[in-house]
C-alpha positions as CSV (number, residue, x, y, z in Angstrom):
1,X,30.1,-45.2,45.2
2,X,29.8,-42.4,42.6
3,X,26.8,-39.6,43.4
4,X,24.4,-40.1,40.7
5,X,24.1,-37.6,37.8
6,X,21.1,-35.3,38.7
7,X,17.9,-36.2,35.9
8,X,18.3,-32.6,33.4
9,X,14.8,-33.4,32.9
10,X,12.5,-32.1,35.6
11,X,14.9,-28.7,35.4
12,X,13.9,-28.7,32.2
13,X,10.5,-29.0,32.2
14,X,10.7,-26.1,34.5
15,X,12.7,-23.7,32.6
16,X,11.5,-24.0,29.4
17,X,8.0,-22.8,29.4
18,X,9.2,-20.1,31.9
19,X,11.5,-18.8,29.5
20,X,8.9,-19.5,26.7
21,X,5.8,-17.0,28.6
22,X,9.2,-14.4,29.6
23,X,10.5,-14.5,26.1
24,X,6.5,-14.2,24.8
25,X,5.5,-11.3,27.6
26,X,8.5,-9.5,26.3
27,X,8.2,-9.3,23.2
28,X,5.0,-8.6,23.4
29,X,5.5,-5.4,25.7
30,X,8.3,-3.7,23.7
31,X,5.5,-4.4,20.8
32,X,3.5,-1.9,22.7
33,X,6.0,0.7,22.2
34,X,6.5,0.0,18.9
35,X,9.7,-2.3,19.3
36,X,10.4,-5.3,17.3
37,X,9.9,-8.6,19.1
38,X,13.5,-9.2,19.6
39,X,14.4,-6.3,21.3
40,X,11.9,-7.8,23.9
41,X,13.2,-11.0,23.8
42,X,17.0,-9.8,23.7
43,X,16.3,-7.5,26.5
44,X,14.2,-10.7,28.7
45,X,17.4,-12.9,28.1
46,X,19.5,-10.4,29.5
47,X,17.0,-9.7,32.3
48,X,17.2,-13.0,33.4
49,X,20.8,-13.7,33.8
50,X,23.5,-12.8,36.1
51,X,22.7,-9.2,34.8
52,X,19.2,-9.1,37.1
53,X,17.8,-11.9,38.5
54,X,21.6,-13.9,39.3
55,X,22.0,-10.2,41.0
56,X,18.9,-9.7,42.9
57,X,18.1,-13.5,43.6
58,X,20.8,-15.9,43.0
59,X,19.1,-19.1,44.7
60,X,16.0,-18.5,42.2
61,X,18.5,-18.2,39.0
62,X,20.1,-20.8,40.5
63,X,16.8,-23.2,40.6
64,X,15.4,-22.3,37.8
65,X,19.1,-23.0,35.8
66,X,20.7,-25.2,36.6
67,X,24.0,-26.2,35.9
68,X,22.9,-29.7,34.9
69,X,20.3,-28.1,32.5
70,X,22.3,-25.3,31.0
71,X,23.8,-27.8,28.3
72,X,20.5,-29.1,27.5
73,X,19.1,-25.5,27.0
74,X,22.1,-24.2,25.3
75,X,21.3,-27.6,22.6
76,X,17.8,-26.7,22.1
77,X,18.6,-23.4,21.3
78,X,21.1,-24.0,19.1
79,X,18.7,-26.8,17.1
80,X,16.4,-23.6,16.9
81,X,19.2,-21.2,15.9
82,X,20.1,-24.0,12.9
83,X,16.2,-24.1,11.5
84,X,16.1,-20.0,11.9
85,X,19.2,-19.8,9.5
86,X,17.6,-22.4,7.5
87,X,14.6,-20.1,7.5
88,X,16.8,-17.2,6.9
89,X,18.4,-18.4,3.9
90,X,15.3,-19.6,2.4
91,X,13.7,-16.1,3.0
92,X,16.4,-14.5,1.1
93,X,15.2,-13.2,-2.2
94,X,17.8,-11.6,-3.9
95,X,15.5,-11.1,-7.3
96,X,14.9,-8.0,-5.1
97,X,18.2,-6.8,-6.4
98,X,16.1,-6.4,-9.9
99,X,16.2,-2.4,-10.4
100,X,17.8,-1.7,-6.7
101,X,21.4,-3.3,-7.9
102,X,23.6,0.0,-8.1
103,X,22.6,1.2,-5.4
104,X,21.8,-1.9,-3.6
105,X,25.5,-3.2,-3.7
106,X,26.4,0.3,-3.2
107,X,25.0,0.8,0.4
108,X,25.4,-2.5,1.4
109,X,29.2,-2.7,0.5
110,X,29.4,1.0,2.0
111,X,28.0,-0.3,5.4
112,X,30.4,-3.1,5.5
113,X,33.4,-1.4,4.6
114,X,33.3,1.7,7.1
115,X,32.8,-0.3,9.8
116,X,35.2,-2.7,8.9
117,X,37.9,-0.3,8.9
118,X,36.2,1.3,12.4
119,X,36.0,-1.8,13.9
120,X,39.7,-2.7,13.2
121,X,40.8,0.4,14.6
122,X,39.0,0.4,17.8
123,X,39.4,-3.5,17.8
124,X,43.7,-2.2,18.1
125,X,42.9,0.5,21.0
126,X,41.1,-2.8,22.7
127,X,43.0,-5.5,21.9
128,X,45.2,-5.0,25.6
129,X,42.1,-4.5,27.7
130,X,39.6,-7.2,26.2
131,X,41.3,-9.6,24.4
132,X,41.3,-13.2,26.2
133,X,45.0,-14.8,27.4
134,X,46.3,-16.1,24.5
135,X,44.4,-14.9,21.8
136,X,46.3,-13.7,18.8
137,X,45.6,-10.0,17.5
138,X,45.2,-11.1,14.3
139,X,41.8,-13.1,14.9
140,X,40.8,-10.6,17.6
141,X,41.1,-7.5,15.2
142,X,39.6,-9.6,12.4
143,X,36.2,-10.8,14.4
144,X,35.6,-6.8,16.1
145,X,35.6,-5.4,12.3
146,X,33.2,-8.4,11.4
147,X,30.9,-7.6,13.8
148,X,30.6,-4.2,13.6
149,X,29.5,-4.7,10.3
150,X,26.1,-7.3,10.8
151,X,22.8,-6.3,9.2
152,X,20.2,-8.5,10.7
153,X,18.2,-9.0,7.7
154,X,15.3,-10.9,8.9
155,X,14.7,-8.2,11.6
156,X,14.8,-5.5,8.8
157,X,12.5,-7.3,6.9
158,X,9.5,-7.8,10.0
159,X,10.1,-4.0,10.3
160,X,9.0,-3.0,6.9
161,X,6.3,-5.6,7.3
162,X,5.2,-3.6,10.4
163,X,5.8,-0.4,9.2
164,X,3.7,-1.1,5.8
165,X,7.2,-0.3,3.8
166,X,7.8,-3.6,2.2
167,X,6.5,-3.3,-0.8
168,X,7.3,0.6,-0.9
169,X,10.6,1.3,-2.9
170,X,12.6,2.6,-0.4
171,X,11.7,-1.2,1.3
172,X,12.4,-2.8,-1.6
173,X,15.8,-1.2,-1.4
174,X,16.5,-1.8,2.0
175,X,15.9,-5.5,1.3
176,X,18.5,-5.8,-1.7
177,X,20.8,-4.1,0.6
178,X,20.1,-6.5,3.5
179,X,20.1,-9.2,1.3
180,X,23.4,-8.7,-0.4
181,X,25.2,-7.5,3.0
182,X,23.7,-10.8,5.1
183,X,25.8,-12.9,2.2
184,X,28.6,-10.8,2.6
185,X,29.2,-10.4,6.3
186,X,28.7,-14.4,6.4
187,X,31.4,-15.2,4.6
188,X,33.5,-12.6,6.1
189,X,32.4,-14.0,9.3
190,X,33.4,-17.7,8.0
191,X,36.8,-16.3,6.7
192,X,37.4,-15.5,10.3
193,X,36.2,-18.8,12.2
194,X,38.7,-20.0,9.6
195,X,41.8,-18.1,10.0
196,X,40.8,-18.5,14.3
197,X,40.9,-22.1,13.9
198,X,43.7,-22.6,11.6
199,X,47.1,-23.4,12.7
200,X,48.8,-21.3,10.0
201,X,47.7,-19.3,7.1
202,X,47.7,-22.5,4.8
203,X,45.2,-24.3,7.0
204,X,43.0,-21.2,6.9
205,X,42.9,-21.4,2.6
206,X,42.3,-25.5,3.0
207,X,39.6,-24.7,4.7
208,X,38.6,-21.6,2.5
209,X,39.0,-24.0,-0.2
210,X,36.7,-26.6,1.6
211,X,33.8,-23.7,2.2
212,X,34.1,-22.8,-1.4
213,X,33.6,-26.8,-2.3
214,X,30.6,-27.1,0.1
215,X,29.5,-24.2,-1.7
216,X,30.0,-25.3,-4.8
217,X,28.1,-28.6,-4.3
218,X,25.3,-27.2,-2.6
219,X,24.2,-24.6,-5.7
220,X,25.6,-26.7,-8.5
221,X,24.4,-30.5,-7.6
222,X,22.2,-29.8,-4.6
223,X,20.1,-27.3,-5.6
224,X,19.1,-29.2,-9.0
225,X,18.7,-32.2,-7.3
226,X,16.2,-30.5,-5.2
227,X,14.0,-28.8,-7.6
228,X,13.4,-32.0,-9.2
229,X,12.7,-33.7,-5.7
230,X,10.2,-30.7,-4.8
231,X,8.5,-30.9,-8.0
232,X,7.4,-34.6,-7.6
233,X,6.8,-33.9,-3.9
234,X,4.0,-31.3,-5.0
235,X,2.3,-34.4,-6.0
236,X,3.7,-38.2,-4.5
237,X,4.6,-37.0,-1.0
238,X,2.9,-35.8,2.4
239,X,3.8,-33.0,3.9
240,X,5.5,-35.0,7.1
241,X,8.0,-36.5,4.3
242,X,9.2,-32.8,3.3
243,X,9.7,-32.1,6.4
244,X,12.1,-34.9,7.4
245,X,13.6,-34.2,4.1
246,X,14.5,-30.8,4.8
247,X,15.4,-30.7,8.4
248,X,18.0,-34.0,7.8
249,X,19.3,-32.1,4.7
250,X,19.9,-28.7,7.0
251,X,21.1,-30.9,9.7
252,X,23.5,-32.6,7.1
253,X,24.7,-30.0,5.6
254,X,25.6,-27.6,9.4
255,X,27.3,-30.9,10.3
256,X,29.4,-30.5,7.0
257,X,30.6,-27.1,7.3
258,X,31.2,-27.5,11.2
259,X,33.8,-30.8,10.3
260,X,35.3,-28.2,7.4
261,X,35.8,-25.5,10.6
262,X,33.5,-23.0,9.5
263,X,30.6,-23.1,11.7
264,X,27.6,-25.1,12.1
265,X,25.1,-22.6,10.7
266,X,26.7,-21.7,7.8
267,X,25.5,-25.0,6.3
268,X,22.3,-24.5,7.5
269,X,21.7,-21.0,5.4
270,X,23.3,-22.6,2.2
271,X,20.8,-25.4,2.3
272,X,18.2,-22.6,2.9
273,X,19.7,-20.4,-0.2
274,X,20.0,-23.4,-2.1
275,X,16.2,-24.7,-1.5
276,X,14.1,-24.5,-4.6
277,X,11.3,-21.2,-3.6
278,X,7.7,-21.7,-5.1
279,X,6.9,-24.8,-3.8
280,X,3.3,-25.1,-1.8
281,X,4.9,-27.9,-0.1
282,X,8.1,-26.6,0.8
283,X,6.2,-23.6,1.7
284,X,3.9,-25.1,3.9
285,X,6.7,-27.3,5.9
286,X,8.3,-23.8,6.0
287,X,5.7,-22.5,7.8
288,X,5.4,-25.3,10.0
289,X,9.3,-25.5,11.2
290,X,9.3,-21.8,12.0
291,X,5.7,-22.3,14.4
292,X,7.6,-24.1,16.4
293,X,11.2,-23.1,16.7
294,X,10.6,-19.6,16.7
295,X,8.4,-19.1,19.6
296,X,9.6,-22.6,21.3
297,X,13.5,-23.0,20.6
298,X,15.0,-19.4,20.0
299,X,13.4,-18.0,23.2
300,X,16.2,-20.5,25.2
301,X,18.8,-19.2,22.3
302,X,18.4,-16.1,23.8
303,X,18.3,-17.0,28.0
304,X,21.5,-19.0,26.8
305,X,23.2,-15.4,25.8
306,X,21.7,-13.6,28.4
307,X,23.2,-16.3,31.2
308,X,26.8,-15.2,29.2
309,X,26.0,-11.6,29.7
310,X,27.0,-9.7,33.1
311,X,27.0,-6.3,33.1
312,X,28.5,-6.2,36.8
313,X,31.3,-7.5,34.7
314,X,31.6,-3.6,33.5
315,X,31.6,-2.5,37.4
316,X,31.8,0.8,38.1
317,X,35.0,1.4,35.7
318,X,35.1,4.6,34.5
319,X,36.7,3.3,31.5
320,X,35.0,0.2,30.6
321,X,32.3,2.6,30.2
322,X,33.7,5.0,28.3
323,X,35.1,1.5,26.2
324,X,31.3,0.7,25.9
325,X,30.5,4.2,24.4
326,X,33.3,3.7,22.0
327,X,31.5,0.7,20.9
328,X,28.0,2.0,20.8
329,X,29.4,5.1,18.1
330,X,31.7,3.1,16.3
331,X,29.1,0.7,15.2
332,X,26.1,3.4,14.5
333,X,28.6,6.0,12.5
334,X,29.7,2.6,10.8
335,X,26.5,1.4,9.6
336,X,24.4,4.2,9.8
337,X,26.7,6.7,7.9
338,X,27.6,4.3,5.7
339,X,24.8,3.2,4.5
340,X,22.7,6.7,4.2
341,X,26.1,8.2,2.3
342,X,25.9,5.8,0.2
343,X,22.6,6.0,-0.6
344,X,22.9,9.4,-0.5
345,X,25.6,9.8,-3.2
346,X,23.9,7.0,-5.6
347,X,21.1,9.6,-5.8
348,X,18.5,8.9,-3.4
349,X,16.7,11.9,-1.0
350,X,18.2,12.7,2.0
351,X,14.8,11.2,4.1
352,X,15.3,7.8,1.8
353,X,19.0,8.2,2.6
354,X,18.5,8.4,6.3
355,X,15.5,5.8,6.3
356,X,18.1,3.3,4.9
357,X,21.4,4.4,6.9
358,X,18.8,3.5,10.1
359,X,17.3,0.2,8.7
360,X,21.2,-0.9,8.2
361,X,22.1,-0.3,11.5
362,X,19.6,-2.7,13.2
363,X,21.3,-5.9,14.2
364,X,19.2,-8.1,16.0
365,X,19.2,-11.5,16.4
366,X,21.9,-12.2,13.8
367,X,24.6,-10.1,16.0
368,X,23.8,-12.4,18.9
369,X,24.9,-15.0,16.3
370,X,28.0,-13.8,15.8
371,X,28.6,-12.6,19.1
372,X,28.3,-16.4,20.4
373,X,30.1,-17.8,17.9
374,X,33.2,-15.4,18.8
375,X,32.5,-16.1,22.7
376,X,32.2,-20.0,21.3
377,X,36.1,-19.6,19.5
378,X,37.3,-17.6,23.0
379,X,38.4,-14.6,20.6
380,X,36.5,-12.5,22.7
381,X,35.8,-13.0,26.8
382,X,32.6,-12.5,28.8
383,X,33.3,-8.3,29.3
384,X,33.7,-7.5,25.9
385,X,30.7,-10.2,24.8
386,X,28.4,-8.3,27.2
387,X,29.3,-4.8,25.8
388,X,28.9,-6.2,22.3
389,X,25.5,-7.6,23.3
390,X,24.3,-4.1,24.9
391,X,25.8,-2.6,21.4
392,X,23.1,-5.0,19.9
393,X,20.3,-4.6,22.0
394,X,20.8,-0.8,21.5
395,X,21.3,-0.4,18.0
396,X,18.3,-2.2,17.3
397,X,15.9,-0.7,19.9
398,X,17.2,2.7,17.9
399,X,15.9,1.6,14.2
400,X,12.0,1.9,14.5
401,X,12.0,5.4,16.7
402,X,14.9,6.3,13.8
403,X,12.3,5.1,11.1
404,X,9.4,7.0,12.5
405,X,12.0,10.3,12.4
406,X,12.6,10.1,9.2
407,X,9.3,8.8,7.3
408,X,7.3,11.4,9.4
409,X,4.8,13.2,7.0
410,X,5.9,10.8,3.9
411,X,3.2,9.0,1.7
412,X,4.4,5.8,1.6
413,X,2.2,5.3,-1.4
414,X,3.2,8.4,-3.7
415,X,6.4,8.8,-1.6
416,X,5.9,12.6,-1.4
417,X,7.2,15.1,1.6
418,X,5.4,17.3,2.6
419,X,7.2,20.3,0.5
420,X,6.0,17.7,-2.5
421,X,9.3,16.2,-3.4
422,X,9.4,12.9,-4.4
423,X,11.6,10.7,-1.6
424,X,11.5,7.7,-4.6
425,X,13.5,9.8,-7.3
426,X,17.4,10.7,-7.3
427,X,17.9,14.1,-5.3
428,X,19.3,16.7,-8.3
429,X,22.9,17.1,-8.7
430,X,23.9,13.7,-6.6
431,X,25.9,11.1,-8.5
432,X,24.0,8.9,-10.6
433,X,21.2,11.5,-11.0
434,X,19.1,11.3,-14.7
């Protein structure tokens, strides 16, 4: 007679609200020390895989996950990673672009394109070391240049909240250019699940072709559709109607793009972009999703990544260190320099310049996106995911000490140095200047 399958319940009712208070007591403390919450919450998933606790105490990582709950709690987190790019997409104003565009695009484009062409040649000098049996080089170069090049836009944005710099207009900026570089490192990144998943290169257009459709659809009938829906919901429906409305519809549309090969949460930030903003309703259900599967569901997003990351996995090798360090400078000269060049030669001041170059750099959350999708496809294995992850962790725990460097002894409000030059007007002589 067959054992019976163990009950992922009572595992589950143990892990999740320890991961929860972690995840919380975390975030919290790297608060203290000026830290975005994720950083704390990155760093907590870490600490409590194989990386720490599975090292330390195996039988208690062992109890507290698992292997009959880890599906469960990689589920939940991913229902929690589908309303956060719902949320993200929602969130994503580009009438921000409105006076910023030039050199919006500009540093945006900049901090894509250097590290693109970093990332592909350090993803060559790793592809014999890191890449996973069988994996082709093309898909392998293609995903390393990708993610080298991730802004994580709603971290930026809970930094200048923080920082009292969103409304400021070197914030303002920094929002265009995260705005317009989260669009365009998503579809890079969905260029690349496609041509991974594809057969041959004509597969990889149909399914271009399909993701332009979907696109398509959502903004040209979708979006309509749903402005009318919102404006009658202002008045004929309760707010528990909106949100079944809009968590089927996100649900509906991530199950779209995953059956066109994309990926699951591409269709869950179009149906955010493609939401009607402006409605107290839709505002309000907002609100509400993100109560809950922000502090409740991402938490066991990020335990999920930190079970996948080892850093025993790096050993004491020399070289994968070294490999690590490689890494770490490719991504920060990428995004970084990018960035504050271009800022610099569209004619902002070199502490504006710098300010942004930093801000650019921070990766957050959305990098352990892309990072699991990869892991997901097998394009990359579990060594080079966990140096990829550290390369997160770091280049965001980097972007508020960065900040504080190079606002120190600015008026936010007036935007003057201390020498009394203006850090909001085009530095004389640099391209673009009046």
């Amino acid at each position: 007679m067959a054992a019976a399958t163990p009950d992922p319940l009572t595992p589950l009712l143990v892990a999740v609200p320890v991961v929860i208070l972690a995840c919380r007591a975390g975030a919290q403390l790297l608060k203290r020390f000026g830290q975005p919450p994720v950083v704390g919450e990155i760093l907590v998933g870490i600490l409590l895989g194989p990386s720490l606790l599975g090292w330390l105490w195996p039988g208690a990582q062992g109890w507290l996950f698992p292997e009959s709950a880890l599906p469960y709690i990689g589920v939940l987190g991913n229902i929690g990673l589908l309303v956060f790019m719902f949320l993200v997409g929602l969130e994503l104003d580009l009438k921000s672009l409105r006076g910023n565009s030039r050199t919006a695009v500009a540093v945006s484009q900049a901090g894509i394109a250097l590290p693109l062409v970093l990332g592909t040649l350090l993803a060559l000098g790793m592809y014999g070391d890191f890449a996973p049996a069988g994996t082709k080089k093309l898909p392998f170069v293609l995903f390393i240049a990708v993610s080298m090049s991730i802004t994580a836009f709603p971290v930026l944005a809970r930094i200048l909240t923080d920082r009292g710099l969103y409304r400021t207009k070197v914030g303002a900026l920094a929002m265009a250019a995260a705005a317009v570089d989260d669009v365009s490192a998503w579809c890079l990144l969905a260029a690349v699940v496609a041509v991974t998943k594809s057969n041959s290169p004509m597969d990889a257009l149909t399914t271009a072709g399909y993701a332009l459709a979907f696109a398509a659809v959502m903004f040209l009938v979708v979006r309509p559709l749903l402005a009318r829906w919102a404006a009658r919901a202002e008045r004929r429906y309760p707010d528990g109607v909106v949100l079944v409305v809009l968590f089927s519809g996100l649900s509906t549309a991530a199950y779209a793009t995953d059956r066109i090969g994309v990926h699951a949460l591409f269709g869950a930030f179009l149906f955010g972009v493609a939401t009607p903003r402006g409605s107290r309703r839709i505002e309000a259900t907002a609100a509400r999703m993100r109560a809950f599967s922000v502090p409740v569901l991402l938490p066991l997003f990020f335990v999920s990544t930190g079970l996948k990351t080892d850093v025993g996995l790096l050993g004491g090798s020399g070289t994968q260190w070294l490999w690590t360090a490689a890494v770490l400078a490719v991504a920060v000269v990428g995004k970084f320099g990018g960035g504050a060049l271009a800022a610099r030669l569209s004619g902002r001041g070199w502490r504006d310049a710098l300010s942004l170059g930093a801000l650019m750099n921070c990766r957050g959350l959305t990098e352990l996106i892309v990072l699991n999708i990869g892991l997901g496809l097998g394009v990359i294995g579990p060594g080079l995911f966990t140096v990829l992850v550290l390369m997160a962790l770091l280049t965001t725990a980097m972007t508020t000490p960065a900040l504080t460097r190079f606002r120190k002894g600015i008026d936010e409000e007036t935007g003057q140095d201390p020498a009394g030059i203006s850090q909001d007007e085009p530095a004389l002589g640099a391209a673009g200047s009046r």
